[in-house]
C-alpha distance (Angstrom), angle and dihedral (degrees) to the residues before:
residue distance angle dihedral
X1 . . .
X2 3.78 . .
X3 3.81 119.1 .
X4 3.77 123.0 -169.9
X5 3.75 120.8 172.0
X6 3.73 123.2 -168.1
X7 3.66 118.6 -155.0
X8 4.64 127.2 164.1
X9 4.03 90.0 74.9
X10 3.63 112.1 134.3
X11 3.86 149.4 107.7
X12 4.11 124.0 -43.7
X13 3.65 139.6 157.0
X14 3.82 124.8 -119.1
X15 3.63 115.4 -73.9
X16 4.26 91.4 22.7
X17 3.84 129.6 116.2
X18 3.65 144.1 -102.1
X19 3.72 138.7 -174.1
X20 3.97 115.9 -164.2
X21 4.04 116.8 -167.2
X22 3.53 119.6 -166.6
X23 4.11 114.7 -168.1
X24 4.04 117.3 -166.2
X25 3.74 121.7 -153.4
X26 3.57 136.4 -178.0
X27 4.12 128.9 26.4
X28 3.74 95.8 1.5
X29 3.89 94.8 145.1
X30 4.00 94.9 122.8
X31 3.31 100.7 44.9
X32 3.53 110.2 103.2
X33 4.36 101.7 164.7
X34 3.70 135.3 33.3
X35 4.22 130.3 -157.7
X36 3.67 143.4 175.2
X37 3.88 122.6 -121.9
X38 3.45 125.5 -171.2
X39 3.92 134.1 -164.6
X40 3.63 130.0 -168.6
X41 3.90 124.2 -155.6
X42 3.84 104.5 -82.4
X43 3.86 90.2 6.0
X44 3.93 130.4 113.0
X45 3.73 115.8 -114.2
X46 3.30 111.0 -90.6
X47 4.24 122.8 -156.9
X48 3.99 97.3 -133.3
X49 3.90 96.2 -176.4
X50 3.54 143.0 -19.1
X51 4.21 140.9 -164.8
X52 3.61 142.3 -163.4
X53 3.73 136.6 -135.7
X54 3.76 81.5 -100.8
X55 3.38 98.4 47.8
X56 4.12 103.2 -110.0
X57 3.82 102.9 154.6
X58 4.18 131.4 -149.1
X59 3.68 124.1 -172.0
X60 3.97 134.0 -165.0
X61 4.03 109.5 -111.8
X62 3.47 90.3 -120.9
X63 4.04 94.6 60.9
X64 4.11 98.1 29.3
X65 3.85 110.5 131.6
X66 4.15 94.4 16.6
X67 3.95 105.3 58.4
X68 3.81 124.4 54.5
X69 4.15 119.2 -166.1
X70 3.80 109.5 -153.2
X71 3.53 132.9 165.7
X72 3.56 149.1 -149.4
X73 3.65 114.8 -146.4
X74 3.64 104.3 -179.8
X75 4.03 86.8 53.8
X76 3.92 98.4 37.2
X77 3.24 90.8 -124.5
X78 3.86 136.5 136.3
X79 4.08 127.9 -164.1
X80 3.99 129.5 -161.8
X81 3.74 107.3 -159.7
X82 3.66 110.9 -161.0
X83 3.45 130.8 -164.1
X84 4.12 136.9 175.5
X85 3.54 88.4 23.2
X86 3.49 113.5 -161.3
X87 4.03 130.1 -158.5
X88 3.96 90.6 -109.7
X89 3.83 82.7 60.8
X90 3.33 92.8 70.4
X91 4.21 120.0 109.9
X92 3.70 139.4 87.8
X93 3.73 113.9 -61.0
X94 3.84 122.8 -154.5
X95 3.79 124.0 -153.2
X96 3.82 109.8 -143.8
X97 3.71 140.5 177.1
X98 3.51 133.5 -157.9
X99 4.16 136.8 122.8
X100 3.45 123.2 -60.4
X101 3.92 148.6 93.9
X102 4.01 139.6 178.3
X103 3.30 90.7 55.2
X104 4.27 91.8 -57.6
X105 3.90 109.9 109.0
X106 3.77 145.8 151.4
X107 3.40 124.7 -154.9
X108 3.73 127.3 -157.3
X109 3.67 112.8 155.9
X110 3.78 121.6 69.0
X111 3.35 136.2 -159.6
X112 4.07 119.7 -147.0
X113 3.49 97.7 -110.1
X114 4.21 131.7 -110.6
X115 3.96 125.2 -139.0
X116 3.60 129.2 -101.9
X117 3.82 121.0 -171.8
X118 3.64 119.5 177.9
X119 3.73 103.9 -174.2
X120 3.81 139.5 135.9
């Protein structure tokens, strides 16, 4: 079974900074990308960013130009830096992992989610 474990949640005011890190464990042998959702309370979950094994990147409109996905491939893990946070950032993101790249993935394994409030 695939493990991933989000951890870097927590409280910031408008205009701080974040770093998420998400580490995988277990059978991870055919998964080839990570991402980060994110869902609000009464809001649709939305895919905020996504990376392949090769490091190709996508982004969500609404974050493009202040988060940056990377990963760490010898460690299995993957990182959302996010900067200029705004309040309408705030929700529970999800690190997942899946297939994918170019924009084209499925996602199958799913972390259980850490807390970001962006409030002043």
């Amino acid at each position: 079974q695939v493990q991933l474990v989000e951890s870097g949640g927590g409280l910031v005011q408008p205009g701080g900074s974040l770093r998420l890190s998400c580490a995988a464990s277990g059978s991870i042998f055919n998964i080839n990308a990570m991402g980060w959702y994110r869902q609000a309370p009464g809001k649709q979950r939305e895919l905020v960013a996504a990376i392949s094994s090769g490091a190709s990147t996508d982004y969500a409109d609404s974050v493009q130009g202040r988060f940056t996905i990377s990963r760490d491939n010898a460690k299995n893990t993957v990182y959302l830096q996010m900067n200029s946070l705004k309040p309408e950032d705030t929700a529970v993101y999800y690190c997942t992992g899946g297939r994918g790249g170019r924009g084209i993935y499925e996602f199958n394994y799913w972390g259980q989610g850490t807390q970001v409030t962006v409030s002043s």
